[in-house]
N, C-alpha and C positions, 0 to 999 in steps of 0.2 A: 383318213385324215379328217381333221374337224371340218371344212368345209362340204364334206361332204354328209355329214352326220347334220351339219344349220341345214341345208337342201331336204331333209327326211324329216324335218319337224315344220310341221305348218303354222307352229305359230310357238313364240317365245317369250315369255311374260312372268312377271314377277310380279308379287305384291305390295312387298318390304326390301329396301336397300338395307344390307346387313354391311358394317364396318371392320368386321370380322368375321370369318369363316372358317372353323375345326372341323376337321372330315379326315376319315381314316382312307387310308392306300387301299389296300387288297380288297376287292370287291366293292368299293366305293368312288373310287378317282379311275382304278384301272383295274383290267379283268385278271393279271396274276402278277407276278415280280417279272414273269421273261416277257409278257405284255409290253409292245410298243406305249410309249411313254407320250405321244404325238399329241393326241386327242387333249389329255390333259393339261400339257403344257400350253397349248394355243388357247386354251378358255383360261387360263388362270392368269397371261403375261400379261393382258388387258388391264386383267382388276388389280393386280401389282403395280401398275403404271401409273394405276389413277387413286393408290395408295391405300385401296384396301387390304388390310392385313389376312396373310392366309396360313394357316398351321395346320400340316400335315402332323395326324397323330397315329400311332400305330405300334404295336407290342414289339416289331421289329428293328432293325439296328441299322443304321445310315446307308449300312454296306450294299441293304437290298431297297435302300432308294432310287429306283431309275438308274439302278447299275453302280449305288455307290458315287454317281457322276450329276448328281441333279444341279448341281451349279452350272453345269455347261449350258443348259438348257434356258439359261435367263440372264439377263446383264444383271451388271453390276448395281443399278438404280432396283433393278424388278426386286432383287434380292436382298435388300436393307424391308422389306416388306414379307418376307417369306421367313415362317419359324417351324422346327421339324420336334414333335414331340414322340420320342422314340425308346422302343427297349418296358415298357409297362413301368414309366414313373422315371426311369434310371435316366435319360440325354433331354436334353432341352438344349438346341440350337437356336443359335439365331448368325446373320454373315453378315462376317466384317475384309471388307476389301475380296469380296466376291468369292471369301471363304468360310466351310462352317465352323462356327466357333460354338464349344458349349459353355455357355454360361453358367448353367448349373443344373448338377446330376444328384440322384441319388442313390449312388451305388456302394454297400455294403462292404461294410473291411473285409479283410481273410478269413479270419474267425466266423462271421455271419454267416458269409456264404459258404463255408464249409459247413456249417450246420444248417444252412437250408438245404444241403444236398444229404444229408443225412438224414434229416427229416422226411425229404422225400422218398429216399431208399428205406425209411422205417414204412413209409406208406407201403411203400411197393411192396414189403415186405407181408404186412399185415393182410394183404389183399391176396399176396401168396397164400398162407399159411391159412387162416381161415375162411377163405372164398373157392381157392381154386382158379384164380383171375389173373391171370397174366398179363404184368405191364412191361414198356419202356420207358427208358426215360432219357431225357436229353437234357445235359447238366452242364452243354458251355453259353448258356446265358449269363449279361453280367453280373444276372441281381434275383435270378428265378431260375424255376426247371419245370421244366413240360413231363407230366407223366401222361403218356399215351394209354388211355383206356382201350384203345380197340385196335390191337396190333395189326390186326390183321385186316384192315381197312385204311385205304389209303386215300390223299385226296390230291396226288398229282400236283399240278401247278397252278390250282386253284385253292389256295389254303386256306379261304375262308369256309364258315358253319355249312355244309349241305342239306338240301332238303332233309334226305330221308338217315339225317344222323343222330338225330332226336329219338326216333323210334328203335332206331339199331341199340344204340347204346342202352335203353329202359328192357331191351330184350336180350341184350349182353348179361345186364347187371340181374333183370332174373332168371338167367337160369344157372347164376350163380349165388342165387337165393338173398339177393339184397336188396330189401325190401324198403330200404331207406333214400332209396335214389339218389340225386347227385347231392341232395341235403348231406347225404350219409358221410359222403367224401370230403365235403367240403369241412363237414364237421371234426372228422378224422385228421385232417390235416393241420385244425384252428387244435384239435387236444392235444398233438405230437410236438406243435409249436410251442406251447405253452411248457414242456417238459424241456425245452430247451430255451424259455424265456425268452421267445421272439413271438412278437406280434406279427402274422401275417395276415395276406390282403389275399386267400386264394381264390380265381376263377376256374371257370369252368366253358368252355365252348362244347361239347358232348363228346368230344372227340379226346379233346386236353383236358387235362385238371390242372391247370398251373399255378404253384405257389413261390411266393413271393413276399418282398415287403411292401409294395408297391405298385399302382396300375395307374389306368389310361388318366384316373383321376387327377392326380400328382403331374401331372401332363396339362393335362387344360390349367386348371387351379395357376401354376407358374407361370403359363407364357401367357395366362390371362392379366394378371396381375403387370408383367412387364410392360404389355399393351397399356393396360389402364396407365399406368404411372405417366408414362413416353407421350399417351396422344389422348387419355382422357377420356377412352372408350368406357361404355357403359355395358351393364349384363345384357339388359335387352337387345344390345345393336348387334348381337351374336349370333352367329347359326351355325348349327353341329347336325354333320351328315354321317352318318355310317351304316354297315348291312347287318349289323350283329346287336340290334334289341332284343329281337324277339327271346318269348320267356324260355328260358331252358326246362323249369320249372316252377311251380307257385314259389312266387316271391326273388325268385331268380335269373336274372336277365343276361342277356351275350355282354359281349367285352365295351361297345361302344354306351353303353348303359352307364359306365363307368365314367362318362364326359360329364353327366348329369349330379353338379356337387352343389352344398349351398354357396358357392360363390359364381358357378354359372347357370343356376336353376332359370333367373327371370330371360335367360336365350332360347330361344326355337332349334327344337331340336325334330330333327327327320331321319326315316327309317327306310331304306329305298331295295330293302330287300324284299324279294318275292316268295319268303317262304308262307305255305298257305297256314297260319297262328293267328288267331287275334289278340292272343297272348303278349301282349308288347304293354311296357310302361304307360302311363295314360299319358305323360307328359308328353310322349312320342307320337309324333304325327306322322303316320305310315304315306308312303309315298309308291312304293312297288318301282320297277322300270329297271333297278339295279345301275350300273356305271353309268347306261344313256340320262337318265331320269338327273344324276347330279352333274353332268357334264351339260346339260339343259338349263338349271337352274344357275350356272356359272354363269352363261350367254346369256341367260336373262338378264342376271346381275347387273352385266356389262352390255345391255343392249343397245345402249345411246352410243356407246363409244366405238362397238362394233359399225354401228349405222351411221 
């Protein structure tokens, strides 16, 4: 319980009151989705109360927020302050009478997304056929599909980037003689796109290749803008926490990199993963400590009100 996590920390301290705060779920707020939701919620109803705005952002889909149930976990006051940016671009929530409402999504007619599953199955295909590389793929997303590079590695109920899956996957890919690394895929995915005249947005965590129309960008960008309009917030009064900077590659960074657009550039953004890379955005200020580290900086937040 949070009480017990404020007793393990000698000292609580902030340097900047932020008006808003985006920070991704998995590896960031909480150690996995079947992860006790406790810790998180007791730092968060604080600074809902006293009306700083908080948005939860995350590739994933409401259903694996705190059980689908995250409303129960906050009044109806906490939650006119609480926005869920979900699905890689596609649900932008916000609650009305203590329930979520999306205001607005970007999700793909039939035709699109049947030709993003194609597109992907042309990937899988070409990775067959000329590599020797064996993928899956997971095609019920509402607006993307995860092709799985490394079948045969799994990551449990910890679904975020692993230490050592950076080097798995560069020792995957050559001894399948692919010497273009995840540039190679990425770029594969951007030319099979273009044959079906869709623009897509693919990432890469080393594990996923996921392509899409859309990510975590299209997420902040929206519920930033709604903030701004509603109460007047500014870039800088923002702070963005997640565990997935670090570079995957020259020039190529994890999914939470994605917060970083020019409309929320002039926000502070933190990096509270401990994998050993100094490889991270400049703009990103590495933090290490993982879920403790931003469950810490909540209490900071809130430390007057806490006291």
């Amino acid at each position: 319980m949070m009480m017990g996590f404020l007793q393990r920390e000698e000292e609580v301290s902030t340097v900047k009151k932020y008006k808003a705060v985006f920070f991704d779920w998995d590896g960031t707020a909480v150690m996995s989705r079947k992860a006790p939701v406790d810790d998180a919620v007791i730092a968060m109803a604080p600074l809902l109360d006293a009306g700083v705005k908080l948005a939860i952002i995350s590739g994933t889909t409401i259903e694996n927020i705190a059980g689908g149930e995250i409303e129960k976990y906050f009044t109806e006051k906490q939650l006119k302050n609480l926005y869920l940016g979900l699905g890689r671009g596609a649900y932008n929530y916000m609650f009305q009478e203590g329930k979520p409402c999306c205001f607005e999504n970007r999700i793909p007619d039939g035709k699109t997304l049947l030709d993003i599953h194609r597109i992907c199955f042309d990937v899988h295909l070409e990775l067959k056929e000329k590599y020797g590389l064996d993928t899956d793929i997971v095609f019920s997303r509402p607006n993307y599909c995860k092709i799985d590079l490394m079948v045969n590695s799994g990551r449990g109920d910890n679904l975020f980037l692993q230490e050592n899956e950076l080097e798995l996957l560069k020792k995957v890919m050559a001894e399948h003689g692919m010497e273009g690394g995840i540039r190679q895929l990425m770029d594969l995915a951007d030319e099979i796109g273009k044959k079906y005249q869709i623009a897509l947005v693919p990432t890469c965590d080393a594990k996923y290749l996921e392509v899409g129309i859309s990510s975590k960008s299209d997420n902040v960008d929206t519920i930033f803008r709604r903030i701004q309009e509603e109460e007047g917030i500014k870039p800088e009064e923002c702070a963005y926490w997640g565990d997935e900077y670090v570079g995957i590659e020259e020039g190529i960074f994890g999914s939470d990199s994605f917060m970083h657009t020019p409309v929320t550039a002039a926000g502070d953004f933190f990096d509270v993963s401990d994998i050993d890379s100094k490889d991270r955005p400049e703009w990103a200020r590495i933090i290490g400590g993982g879920v403790d580290s931003f469950l810490k900086f909540l209490c900071g937040q809130n430390q007057e009100i806490l006291m």
